[in-house]
C-alpha positions as CSV (number, residue, x, y, z in Angstrom):
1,X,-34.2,28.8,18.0
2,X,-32.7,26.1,15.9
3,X,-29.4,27.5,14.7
4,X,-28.3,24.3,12.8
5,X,-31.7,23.9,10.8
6,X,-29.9,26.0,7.6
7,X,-26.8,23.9,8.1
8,X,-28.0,20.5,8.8
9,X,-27.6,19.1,5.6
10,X,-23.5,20.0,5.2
11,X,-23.1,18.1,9.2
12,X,-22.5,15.0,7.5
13,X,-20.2,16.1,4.4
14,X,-17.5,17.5,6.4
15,X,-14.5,15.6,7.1
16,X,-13.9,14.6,10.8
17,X,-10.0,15.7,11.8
18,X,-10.3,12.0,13.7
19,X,-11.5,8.7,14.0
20,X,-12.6,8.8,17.3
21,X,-15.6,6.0,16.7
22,X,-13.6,3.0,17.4
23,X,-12.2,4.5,20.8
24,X,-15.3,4.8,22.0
25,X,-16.6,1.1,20.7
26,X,-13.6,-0.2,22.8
27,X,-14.6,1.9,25.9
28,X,-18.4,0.4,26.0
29,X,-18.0,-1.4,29.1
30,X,-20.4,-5.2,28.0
31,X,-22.6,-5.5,25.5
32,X,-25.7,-5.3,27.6
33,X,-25.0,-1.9,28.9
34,X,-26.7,1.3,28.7
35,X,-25.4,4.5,27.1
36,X,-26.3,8.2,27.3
37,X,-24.8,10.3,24.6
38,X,-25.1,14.2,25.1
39,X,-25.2,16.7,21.7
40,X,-25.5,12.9,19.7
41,X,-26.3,15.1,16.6
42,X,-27.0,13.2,13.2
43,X,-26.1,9.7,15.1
44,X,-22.0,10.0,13.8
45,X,-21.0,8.5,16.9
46,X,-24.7,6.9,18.0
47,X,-25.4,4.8,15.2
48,X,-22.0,2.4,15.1
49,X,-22.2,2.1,18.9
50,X,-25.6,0.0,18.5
51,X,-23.7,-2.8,18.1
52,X,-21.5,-2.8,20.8
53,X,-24.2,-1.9,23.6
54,X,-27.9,-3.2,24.8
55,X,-29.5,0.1,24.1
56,X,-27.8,3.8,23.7
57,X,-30.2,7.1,24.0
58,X,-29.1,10.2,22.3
59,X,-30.2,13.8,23.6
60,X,-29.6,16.9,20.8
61,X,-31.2,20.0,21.6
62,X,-31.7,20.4,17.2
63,X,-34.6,18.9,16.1
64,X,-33.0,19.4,12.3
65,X,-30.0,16.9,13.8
66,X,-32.1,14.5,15.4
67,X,-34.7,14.3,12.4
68,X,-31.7,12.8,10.2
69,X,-30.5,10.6,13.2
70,X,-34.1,9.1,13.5
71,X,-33.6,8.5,9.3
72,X,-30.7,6.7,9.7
73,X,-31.6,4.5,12.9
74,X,-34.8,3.4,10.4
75,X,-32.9,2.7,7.7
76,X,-30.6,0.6,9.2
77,X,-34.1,-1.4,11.3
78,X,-32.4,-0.4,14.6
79,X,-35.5,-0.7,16.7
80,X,-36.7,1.6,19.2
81,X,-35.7,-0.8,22.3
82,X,-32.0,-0.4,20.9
83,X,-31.8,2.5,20.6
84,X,-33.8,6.2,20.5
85,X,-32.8,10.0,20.7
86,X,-35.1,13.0,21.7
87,X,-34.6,16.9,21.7
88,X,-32.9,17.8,25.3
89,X,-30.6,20.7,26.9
90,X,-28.0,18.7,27.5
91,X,-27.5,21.1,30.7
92,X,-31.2,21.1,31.9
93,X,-32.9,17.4,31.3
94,X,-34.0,14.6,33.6
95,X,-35.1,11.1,32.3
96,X,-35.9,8.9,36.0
97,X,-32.8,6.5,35.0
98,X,-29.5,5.9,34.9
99,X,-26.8,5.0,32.2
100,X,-23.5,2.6,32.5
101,X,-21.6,4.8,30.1
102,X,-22.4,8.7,28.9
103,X,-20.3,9.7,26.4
104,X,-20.3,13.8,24.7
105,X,-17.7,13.3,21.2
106,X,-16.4,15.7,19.0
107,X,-15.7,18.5,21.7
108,X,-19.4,19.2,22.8
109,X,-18.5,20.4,26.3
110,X,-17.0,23.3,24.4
111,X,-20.3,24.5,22.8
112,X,-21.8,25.7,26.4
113,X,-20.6,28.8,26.8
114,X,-21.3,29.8,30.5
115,X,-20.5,28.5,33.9
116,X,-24.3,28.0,34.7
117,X,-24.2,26.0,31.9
118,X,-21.3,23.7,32.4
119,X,-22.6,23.2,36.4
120,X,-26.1,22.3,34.8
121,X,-23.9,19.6,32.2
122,X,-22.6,18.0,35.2
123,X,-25.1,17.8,37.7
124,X,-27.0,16.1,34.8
125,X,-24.2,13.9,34.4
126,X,-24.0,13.3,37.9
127,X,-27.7,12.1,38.5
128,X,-27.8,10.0,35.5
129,X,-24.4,8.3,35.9
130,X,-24.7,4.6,37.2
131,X,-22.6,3.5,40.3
132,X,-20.4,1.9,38.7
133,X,-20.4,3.5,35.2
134,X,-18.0,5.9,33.7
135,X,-18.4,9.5,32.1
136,X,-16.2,10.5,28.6
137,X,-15.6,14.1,27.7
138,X,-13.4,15.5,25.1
139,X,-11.6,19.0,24.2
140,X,-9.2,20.3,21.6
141,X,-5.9,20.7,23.3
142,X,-5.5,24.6,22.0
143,X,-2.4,24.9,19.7
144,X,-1.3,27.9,21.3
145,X,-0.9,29.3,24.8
146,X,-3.7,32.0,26.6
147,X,-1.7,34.6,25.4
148,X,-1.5,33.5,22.1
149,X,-4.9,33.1,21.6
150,X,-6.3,36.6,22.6
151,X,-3.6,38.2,20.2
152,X,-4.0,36.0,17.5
153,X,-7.1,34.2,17.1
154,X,-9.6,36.7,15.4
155,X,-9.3,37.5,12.2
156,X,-12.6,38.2,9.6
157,X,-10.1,36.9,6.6
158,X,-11.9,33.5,5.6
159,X,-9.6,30.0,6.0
160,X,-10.6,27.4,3.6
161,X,-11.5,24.3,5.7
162,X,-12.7,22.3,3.2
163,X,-15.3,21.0,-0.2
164,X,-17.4,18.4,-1.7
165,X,-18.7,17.7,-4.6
166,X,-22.4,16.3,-4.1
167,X,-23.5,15.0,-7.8
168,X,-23.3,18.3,-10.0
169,X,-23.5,20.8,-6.7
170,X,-19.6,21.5,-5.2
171,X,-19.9,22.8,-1.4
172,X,-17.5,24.7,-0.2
173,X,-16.6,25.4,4.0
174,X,-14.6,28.2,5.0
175,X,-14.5,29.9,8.8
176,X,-13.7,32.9,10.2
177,X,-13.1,34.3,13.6
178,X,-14.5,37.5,14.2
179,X,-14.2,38.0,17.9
180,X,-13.6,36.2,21.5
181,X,-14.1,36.3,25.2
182,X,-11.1,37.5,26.3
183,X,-11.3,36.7,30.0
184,X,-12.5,32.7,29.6
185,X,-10.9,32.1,26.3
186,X,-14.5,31.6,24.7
187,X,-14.5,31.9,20.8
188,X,-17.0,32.4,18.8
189,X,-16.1,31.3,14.6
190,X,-18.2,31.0,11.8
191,X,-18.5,28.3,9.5
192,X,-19.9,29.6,6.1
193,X,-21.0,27.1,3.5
194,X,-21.5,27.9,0.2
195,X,-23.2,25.6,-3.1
196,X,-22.1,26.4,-6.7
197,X,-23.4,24.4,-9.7
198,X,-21.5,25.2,-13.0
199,X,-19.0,27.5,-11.1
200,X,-22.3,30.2,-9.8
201,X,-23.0,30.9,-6.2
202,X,-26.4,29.2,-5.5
203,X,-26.5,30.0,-1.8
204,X,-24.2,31.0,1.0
205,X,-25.2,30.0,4.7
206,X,-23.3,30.8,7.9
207,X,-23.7,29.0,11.4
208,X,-22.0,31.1,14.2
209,X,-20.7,28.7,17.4
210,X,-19.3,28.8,20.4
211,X,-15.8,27.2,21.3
212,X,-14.9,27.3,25.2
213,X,-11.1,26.5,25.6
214,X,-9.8,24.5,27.7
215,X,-5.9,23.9,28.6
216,X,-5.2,20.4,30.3
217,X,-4.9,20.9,33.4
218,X,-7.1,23.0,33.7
219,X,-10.2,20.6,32.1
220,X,-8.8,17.8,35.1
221,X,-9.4,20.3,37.6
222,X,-13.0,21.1,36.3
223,X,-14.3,17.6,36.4
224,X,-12.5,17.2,39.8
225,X,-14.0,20.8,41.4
226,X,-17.5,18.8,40.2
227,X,-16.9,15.7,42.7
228,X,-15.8,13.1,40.0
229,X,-12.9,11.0,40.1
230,X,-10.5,10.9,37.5
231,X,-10.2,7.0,35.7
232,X,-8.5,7.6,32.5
233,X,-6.7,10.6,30.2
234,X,-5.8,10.3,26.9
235,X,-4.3,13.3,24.5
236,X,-6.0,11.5,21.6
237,X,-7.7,8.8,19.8
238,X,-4.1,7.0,18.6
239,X,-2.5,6.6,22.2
240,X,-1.1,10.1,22.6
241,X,-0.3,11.0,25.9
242,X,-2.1,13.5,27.5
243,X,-1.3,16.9,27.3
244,X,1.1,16.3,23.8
245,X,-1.5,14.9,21.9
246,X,-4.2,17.1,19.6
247,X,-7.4,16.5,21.7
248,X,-7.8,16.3,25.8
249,X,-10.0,12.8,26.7
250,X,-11.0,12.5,30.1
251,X,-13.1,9.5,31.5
252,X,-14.4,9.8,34.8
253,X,-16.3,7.8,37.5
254,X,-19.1,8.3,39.6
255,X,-19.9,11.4,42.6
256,X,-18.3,10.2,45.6
């Protein structure tokens, strides 16, 4: 099942905490290479990258995400040979080639929820990695200790995140946190989105995700313990060091 078909069309509305789209333009290693991006969504990320590579491929495993990426890509007459997406498990896919850079923004990793999972991410990553290419993945560096987090993350009281006002409609975003994994540190918050027109509640939807934490050392040592070398950390997307910065950015080189 879909879970993002009822929230699709707030993906683009919300604010990004980050401009993480010229980091990556500047990591594209030439202009002829190749690019795999994993969970590519509505083509945030994927669409500005076209210019900066010889063709970029975009798996999403929402066919309501990729049906507004595939809008864009014609609007903007990006042709097929530049670039293309296609509905994938970003943990289970094969496509007979590999890629010079693969790239997963905006904290994708944390959206698989299991261990099975994360092995399948990497061994997919690890088959369709070129020699010579390199591998970006990105977490938020939790603002809180372990601890912390299992006594004070849940809460059902609703946070205002943020709202828009789309031509006489205002959208609203607020989340909650209604329970967590204790053992793994896997949350689980809910978005809920809600579209008023002259001040009365039109509709209300809510998209429950999953958020896997990681601390930094311990996201080093889990692309290490999967046979990849480490070639770059960063703690975010304005040269903050690793470990004091907001996010957790790892690039990483080839098996072996």
């Amino acid at each position: 099942m879909d879970i993002r078909v009822e929230a699709v069309q707030y993906y683009d509305l919300q604010p990004s905490p980050f401009d993480d789209i010229p980091f990556y333009q500047s990591r594209v290693p030439s202009k002829d290479a190749s690019v795999l991006e994993l969970g590519c969504g509505t083509g945030r990320v994927l669409l500005p990258l076209t210019d900066y590579c010889g063709y970029i491929h975009g798996l999403d495993i929402s066919e309501a995400m990729l049906s507004i990426c595939r809008q864009k890509l014609q609007r903007a007459n990006i042709p097929k040979d530049k670039a293309s997406v296609e509905v994938a498990d970003i943990t289970n896919f094969s496509l007979d080639r590999t890629f010079d850079f693969i790239i997963a923004p905006f904290r994708v990793l944390q959206n698989l929820e299991t261990d099975d999972q994360v092995n399948g991410l990497f061994d997919c990553i690890g088959a369709h990695l070129s020699r010579d290419g390199s591998c970006i993945l990105n977490v938020f560096h939790p603002n809180r200790d372990a601890d912390g987090l299992r006594k004070n993350w849940c809460t059902m009281e609703e946070k205002f995140s943020w709202e828009k006002s789309v031509g006489k409609v205002q959208i609203t975003c607020h989340d909650r946190r209604p329970r967590m994994e204790s053992e793994k540190l896997v949350l689980y918050p809910e978005l809920i989105y809600r579209t008023y027109q002259e001040n009365a509640l039109q509709r209300e939807t809510v998209l429950k995700i999953v958020m896997r934490c990681y601390y930094p050392q311990q996201f080093e040592q889990l692309i290490v313990d999967h046979g990849f070398k480490i070639l770059n950390r960063w703690g975010g997307y304005a040269d903050e060091p690793y470990g004091d910065g907001p996010e957790l950015v790892v690039e990483f080189g080839h098996r072996g």
